[in-house]
N, CA, C and O atoms as CSV, one atom per row, in Angstrom:
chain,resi,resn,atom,element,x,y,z
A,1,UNK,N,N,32.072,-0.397,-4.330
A,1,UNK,CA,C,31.702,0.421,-3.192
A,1,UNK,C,C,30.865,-0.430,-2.242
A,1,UNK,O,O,29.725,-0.695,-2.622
A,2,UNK,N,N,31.187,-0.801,-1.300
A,2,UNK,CA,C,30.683,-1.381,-0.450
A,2,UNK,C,C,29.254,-0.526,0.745
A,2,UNK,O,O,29.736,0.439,1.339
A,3,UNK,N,N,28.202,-0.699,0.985
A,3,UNK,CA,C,27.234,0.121,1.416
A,3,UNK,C,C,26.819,-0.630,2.707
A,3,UNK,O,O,26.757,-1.852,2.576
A,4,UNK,N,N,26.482,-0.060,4.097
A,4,UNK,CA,C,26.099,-0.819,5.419
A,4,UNK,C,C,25.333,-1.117,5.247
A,4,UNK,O,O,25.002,-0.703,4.135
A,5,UNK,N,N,24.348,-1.914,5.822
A,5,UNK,CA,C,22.982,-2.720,5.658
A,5,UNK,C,C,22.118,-1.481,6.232
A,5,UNK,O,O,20.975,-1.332,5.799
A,6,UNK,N,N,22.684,-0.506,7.284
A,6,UNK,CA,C,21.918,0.517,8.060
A,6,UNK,C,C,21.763,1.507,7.025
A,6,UNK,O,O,20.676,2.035,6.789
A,7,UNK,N,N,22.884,1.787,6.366
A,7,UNK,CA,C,22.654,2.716,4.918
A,7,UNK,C,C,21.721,2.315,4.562
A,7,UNK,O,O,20.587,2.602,4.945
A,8,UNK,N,N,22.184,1.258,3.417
A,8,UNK,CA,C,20.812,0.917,2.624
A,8,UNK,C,C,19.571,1.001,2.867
A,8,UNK,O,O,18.834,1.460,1.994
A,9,UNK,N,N,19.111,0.626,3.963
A,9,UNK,CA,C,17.676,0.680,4.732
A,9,UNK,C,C,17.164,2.401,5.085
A,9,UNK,O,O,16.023,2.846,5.217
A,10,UNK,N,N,18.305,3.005,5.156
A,10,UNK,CA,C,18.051,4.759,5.219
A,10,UNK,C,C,17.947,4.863,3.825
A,10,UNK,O,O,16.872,5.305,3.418
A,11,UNK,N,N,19.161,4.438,2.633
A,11,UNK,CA,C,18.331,4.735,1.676
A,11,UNK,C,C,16.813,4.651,1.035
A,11,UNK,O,O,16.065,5.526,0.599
A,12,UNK,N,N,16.663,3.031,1.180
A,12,UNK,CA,C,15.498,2.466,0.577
A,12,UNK,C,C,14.368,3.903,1.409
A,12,UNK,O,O,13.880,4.911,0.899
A,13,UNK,N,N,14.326,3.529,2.402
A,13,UNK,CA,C,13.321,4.788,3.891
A,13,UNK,C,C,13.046,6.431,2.842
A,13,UNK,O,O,11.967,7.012,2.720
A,14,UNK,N,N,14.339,6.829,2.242
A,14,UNK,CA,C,14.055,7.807,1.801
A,14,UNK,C,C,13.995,8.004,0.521
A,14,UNK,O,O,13.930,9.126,0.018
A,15,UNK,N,N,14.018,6.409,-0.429
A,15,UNK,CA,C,13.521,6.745,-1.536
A,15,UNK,C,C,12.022,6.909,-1.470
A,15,UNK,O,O,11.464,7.781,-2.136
A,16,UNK,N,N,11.248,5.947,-0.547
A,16,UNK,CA,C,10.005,5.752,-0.319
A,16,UNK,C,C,9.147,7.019,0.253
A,16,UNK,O,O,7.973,7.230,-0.050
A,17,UNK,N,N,9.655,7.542,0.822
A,17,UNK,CA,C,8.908,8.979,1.482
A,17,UNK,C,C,9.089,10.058,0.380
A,17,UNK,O,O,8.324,11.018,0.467
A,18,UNK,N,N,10.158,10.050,-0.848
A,18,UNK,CA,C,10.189,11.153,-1.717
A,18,UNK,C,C,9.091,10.324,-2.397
A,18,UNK,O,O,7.994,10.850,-2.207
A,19,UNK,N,N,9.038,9.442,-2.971
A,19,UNK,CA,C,7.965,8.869,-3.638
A,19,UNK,C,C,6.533,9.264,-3.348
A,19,UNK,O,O,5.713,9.854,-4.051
A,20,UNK,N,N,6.454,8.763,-2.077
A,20,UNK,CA,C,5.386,9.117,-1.392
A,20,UNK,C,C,4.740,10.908,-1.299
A,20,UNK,O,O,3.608,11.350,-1.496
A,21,UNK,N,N,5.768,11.455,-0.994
A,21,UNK,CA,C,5.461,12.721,-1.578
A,21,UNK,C,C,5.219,13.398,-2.889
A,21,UNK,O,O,4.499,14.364,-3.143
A,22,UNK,N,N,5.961,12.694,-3.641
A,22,UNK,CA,C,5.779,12.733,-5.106
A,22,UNK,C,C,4.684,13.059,-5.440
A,22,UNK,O,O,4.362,14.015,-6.145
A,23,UNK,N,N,3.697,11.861,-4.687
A,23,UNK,CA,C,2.571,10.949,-5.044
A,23,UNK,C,C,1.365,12.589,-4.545
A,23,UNK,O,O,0.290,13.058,-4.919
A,24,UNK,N,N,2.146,12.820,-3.802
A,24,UNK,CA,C,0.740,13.360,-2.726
A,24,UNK,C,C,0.691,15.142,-3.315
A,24,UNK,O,O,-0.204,15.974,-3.173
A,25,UNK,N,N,2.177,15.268,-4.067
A,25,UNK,CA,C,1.783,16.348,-4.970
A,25,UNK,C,C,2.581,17.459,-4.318
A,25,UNK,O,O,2.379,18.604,-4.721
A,26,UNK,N,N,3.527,17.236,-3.288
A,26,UNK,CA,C,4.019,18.141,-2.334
A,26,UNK,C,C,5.521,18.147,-2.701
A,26,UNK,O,O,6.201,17.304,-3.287
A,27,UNK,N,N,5.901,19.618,-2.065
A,27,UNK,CA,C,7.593,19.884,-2.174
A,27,UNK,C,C,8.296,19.596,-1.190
A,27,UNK,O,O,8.052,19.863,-0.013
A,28,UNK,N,N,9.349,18.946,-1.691
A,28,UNK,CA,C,10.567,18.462,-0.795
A,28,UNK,C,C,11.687,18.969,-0.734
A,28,UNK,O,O,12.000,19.634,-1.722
A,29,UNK,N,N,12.341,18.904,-0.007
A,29,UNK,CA,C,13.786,19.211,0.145
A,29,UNK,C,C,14.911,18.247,0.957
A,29,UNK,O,O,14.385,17.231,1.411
A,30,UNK,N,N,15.907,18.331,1.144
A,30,UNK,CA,C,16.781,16.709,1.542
A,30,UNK,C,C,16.880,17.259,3.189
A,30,UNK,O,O,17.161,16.356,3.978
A,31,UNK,N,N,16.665,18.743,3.844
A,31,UNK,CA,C,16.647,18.740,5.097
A,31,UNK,C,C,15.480,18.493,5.577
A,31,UNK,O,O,15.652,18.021,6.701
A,32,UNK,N,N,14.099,18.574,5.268
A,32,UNK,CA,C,13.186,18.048,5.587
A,32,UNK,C,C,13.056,16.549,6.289
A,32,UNK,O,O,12.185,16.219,7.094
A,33,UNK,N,N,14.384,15.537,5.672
A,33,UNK,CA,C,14.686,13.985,5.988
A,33,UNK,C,C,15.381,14.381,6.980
A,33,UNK,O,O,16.577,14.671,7.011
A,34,UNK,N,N,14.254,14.395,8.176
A,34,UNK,CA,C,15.028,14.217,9.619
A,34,UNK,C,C,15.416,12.934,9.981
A,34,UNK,O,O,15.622,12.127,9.075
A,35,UNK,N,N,15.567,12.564,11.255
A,35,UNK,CA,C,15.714,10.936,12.216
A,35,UNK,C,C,13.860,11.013,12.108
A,35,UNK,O,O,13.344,10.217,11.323
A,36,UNK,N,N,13.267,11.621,12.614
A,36,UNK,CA,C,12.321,11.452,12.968
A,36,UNK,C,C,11.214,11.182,11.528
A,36,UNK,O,O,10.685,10.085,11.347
A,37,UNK,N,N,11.053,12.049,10.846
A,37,UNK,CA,C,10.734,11.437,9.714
A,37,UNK,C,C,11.241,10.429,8.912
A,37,UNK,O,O,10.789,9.807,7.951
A,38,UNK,N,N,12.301,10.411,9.537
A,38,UNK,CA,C,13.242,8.287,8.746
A,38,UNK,C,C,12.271,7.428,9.807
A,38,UNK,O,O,11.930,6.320,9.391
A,39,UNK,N,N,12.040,7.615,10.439
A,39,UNK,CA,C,11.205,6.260,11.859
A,39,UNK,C,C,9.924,6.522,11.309
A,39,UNK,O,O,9.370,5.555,10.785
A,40,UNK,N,N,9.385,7.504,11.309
A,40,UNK,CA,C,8.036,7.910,10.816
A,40,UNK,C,C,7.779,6.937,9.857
A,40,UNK,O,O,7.082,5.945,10.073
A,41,UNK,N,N,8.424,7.243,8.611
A,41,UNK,CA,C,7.854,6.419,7.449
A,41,UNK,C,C,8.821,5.419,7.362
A,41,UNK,O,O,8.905,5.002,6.207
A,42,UNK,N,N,9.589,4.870,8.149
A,42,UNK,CA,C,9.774,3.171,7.905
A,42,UNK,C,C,8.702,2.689,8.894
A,42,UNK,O,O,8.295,1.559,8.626
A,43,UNK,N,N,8.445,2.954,9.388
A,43,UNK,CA,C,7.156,2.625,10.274
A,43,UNK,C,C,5.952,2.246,9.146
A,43,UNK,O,O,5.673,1.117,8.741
A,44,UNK,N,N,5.383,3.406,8.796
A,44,UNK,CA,C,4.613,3.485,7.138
A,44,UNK,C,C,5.001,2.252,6.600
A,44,UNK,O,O,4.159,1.361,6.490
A,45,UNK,N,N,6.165,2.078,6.249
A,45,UNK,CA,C,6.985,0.999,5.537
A,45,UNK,C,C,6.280,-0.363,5.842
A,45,UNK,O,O,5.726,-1.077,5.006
A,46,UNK,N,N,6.376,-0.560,6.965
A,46,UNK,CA,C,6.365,-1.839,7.957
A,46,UNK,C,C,4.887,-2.084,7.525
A,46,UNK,O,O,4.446,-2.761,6.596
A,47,UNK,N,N,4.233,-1.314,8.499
A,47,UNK,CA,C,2.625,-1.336,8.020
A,47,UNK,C,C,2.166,-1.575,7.039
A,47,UNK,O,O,1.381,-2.512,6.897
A,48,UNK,N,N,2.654,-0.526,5.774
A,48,UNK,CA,C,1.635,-1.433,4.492
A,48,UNK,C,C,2.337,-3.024,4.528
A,48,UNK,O,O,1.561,-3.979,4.536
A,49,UNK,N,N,3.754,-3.257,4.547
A,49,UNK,CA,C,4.104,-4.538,4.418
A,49,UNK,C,C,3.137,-5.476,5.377
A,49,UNK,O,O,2.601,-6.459,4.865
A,50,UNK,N,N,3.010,-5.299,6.179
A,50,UNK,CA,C,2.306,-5.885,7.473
A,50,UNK,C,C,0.728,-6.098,6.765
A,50,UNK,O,O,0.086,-7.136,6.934
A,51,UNK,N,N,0.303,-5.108,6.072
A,51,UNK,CA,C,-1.009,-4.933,5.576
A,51,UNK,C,C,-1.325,-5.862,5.025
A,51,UNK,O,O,-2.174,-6.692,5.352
A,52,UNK,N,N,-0.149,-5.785,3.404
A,52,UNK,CA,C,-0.079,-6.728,2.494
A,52,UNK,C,C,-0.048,-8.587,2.849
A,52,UNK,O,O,-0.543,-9.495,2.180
A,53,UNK,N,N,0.466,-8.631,3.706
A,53,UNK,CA,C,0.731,-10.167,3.991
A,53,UNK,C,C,-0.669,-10.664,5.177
A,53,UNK,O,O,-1.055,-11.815,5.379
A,54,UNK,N,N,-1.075,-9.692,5.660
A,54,UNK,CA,C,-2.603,-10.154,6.571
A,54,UNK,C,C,-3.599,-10.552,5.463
A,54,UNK,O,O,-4.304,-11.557,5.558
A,55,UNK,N,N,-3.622,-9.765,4.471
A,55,UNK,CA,C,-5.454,-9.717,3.300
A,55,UNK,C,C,-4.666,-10.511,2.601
A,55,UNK,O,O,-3.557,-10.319,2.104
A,56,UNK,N,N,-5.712,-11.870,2.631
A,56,UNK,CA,C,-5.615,-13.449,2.294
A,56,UNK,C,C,-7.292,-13.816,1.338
A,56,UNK,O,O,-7.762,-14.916,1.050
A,57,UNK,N,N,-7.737,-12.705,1.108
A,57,UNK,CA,C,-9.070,-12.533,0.586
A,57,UNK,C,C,-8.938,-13.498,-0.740
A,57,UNK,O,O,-8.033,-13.281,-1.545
A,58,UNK,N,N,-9.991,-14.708,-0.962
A,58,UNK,CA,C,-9.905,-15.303,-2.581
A,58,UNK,C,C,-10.594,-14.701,-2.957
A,58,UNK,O,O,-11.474,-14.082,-2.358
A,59,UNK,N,N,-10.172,-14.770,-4.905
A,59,UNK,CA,C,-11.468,-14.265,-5.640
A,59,UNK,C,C,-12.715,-14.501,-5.348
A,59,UNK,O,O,-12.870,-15.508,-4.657
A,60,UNK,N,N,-13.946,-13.758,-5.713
A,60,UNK,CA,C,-14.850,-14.761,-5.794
A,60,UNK,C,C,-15.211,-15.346,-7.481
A,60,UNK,O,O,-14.915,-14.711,-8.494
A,61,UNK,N,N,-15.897,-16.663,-7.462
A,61,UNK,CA,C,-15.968,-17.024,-8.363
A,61,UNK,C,C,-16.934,-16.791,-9.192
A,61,UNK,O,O,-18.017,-16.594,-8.641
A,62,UNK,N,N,-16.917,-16.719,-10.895
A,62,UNK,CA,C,-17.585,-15.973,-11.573
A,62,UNK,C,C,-18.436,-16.244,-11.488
A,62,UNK,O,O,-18.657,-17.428,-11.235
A,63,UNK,N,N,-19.764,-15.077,-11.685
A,63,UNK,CA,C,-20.862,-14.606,-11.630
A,63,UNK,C,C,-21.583,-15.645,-12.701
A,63,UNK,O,O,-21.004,-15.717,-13.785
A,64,UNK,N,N,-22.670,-16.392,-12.555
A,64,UNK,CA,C,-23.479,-17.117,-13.628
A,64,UNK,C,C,-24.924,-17.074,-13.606
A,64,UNK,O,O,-25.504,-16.677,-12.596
A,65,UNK,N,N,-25.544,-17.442,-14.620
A,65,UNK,CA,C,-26.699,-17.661,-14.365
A,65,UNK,C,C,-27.184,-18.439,-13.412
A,65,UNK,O,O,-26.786,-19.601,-13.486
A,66,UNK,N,N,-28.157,-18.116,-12.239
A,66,UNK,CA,C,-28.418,-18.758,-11.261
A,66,UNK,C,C,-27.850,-18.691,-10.199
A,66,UNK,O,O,-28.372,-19.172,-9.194
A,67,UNK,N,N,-26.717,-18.117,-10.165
A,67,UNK,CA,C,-25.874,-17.962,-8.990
A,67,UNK,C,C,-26.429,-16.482,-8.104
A,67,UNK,O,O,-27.013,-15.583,-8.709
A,68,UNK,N,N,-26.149,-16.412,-6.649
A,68,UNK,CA,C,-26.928,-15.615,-6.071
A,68,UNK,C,C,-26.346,-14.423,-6.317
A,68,UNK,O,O,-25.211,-14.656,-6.734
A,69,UNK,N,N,-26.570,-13.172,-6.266
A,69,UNK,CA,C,-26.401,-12.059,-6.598
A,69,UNK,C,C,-26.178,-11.454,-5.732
A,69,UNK,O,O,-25.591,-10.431,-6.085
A,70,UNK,N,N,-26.344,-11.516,-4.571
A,70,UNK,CA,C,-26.224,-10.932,-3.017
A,70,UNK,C,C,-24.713,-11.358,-2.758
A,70,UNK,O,O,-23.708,-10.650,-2.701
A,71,UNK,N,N,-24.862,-12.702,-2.622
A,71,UNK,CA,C,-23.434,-13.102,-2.121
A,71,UNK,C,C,-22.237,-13.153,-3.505
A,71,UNK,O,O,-21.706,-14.234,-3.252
A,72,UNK,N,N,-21.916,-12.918,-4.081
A,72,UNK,CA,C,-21.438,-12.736,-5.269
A,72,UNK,C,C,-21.132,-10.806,-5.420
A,72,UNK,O,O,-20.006,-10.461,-5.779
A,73,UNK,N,N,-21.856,-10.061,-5.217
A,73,UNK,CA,C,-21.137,-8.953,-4.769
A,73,UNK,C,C,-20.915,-8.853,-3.451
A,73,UNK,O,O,-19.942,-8.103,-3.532
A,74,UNK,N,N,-21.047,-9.011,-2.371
A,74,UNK,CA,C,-20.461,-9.496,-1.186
A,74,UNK,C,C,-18.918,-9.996,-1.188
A,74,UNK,O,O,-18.080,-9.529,-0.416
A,75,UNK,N,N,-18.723,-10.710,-1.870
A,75,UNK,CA,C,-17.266,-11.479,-2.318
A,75,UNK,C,C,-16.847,-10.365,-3.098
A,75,UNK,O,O,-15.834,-9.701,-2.878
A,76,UNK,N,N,-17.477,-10.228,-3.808
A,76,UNK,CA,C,-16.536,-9.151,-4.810
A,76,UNK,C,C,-15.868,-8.268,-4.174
A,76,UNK,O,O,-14.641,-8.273,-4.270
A,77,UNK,N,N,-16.552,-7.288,-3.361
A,77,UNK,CA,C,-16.574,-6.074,-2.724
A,77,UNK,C,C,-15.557,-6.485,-2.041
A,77,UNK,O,O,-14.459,-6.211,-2.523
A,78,UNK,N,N,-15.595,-7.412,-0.464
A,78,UNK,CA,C,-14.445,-7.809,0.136
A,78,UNK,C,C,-13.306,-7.680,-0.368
A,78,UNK,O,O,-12.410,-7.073,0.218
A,79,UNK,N,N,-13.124,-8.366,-1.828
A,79,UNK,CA,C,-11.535,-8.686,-2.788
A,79,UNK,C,C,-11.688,-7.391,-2.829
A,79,UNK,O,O,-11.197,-6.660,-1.969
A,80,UNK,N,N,-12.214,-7.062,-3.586
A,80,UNK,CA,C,-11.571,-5.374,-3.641
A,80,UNK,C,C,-10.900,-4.321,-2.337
A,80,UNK,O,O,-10.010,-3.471,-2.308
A,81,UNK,N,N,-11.707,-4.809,-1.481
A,81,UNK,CA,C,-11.204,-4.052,0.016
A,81,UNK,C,C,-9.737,-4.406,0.363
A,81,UNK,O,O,-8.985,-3.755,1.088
A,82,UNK,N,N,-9.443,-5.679,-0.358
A,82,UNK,CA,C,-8.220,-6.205,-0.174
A,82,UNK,C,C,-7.053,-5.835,-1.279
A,82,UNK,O,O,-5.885,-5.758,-0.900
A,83,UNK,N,N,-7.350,-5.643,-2.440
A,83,UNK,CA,C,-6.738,-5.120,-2.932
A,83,UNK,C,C,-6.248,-3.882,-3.074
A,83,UNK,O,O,-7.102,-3.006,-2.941
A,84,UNK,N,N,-4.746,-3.376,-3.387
A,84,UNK,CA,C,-4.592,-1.479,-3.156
A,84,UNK,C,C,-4.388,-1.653,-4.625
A,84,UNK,O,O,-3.931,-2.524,-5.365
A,85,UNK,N,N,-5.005,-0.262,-4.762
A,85,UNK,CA,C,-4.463,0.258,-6.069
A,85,UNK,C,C,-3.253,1.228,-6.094
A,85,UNK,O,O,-2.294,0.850,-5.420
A,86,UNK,N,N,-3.120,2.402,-6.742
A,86,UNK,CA,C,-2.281,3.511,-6.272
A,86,UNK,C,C,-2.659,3.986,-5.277
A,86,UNK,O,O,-3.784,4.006,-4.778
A,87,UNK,N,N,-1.344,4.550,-4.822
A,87,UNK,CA,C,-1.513,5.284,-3.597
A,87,UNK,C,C,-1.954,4.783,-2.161
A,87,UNK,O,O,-2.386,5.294,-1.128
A,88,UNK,N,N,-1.552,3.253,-2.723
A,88,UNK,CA,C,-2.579,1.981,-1.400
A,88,UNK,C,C,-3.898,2.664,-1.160
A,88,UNK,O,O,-4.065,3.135,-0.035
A,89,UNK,N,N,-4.614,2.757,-1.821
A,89,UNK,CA,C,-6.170,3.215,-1.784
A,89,UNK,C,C,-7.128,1.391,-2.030
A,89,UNK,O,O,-6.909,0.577,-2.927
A,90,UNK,N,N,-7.881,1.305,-1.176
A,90,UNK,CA,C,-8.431,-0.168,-2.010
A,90,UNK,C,C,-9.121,0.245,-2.809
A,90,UNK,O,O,-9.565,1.386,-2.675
A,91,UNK,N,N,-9.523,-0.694,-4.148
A,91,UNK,CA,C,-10.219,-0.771,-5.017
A,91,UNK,C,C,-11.608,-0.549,-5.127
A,91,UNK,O,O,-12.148,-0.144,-6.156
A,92,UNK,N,N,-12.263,-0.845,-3.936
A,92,UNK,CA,C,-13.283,-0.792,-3.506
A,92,UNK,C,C,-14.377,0.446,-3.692
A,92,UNK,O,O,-15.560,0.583,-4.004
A,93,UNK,N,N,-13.019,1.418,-3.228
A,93,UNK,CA,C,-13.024,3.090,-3.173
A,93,UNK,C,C,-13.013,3.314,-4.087
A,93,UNK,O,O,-13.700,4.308,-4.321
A,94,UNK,N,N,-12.328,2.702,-5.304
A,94,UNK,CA,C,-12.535,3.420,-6.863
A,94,UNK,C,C,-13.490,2.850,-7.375
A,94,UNK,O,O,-14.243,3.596,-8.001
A,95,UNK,N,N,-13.750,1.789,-7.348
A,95,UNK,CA,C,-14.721,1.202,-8.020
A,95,UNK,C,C,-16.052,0.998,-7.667
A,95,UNK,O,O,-16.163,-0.099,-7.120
A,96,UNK,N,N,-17.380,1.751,-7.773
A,96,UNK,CA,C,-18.156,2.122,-7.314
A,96,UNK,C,C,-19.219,1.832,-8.172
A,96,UNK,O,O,-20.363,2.176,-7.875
């Protein structure tokens, strides 16, 4: 079975928004997948991708005796801002 590249990309679009709803705890239905909600969340799409490839954050390096304590959670905190967990939430936010 051969599939268009424009298909596929509507598929992938609306596996990601049922997911996404999945996620968020809400009911769906297949007329709900308008045009406009396909642009909506490949848009979504784009963005976290876009997100992901900007945050270039390094670890910071482990914590030791003598090492400053200020700047050492400073670093930490940042990586975490950079990292998503579920639900692209950063880490930051969970970890408190």
């Amino acid at each position: 079975m051969l599939v268009s590249y424009l298909a596929q990309k509507r598929l992938v679009v609306l596996t990601f928004w049922v997911n996404w709803r999945q996620r968020l705890g809400e009911s769906f239905t297949a007329p709900e997948f308008t045009v406009p909600v396909a642009e909506a969340t490949g848009r979504l799409m784009a963005f976290e991708d876009q997100d992901d490839e900007t945050t270039a954050v390094k670890v910071p390096s482990e914590f030791t005796t003598g090492t400053k304590w200020k700047a050492f959670m400073e670093g930490t905190i940042a990586f975490f801002n950079s990292q998503k967990g579920r639900g692209q939430i950063p880490l930051a936010y969970v970890i408190r």
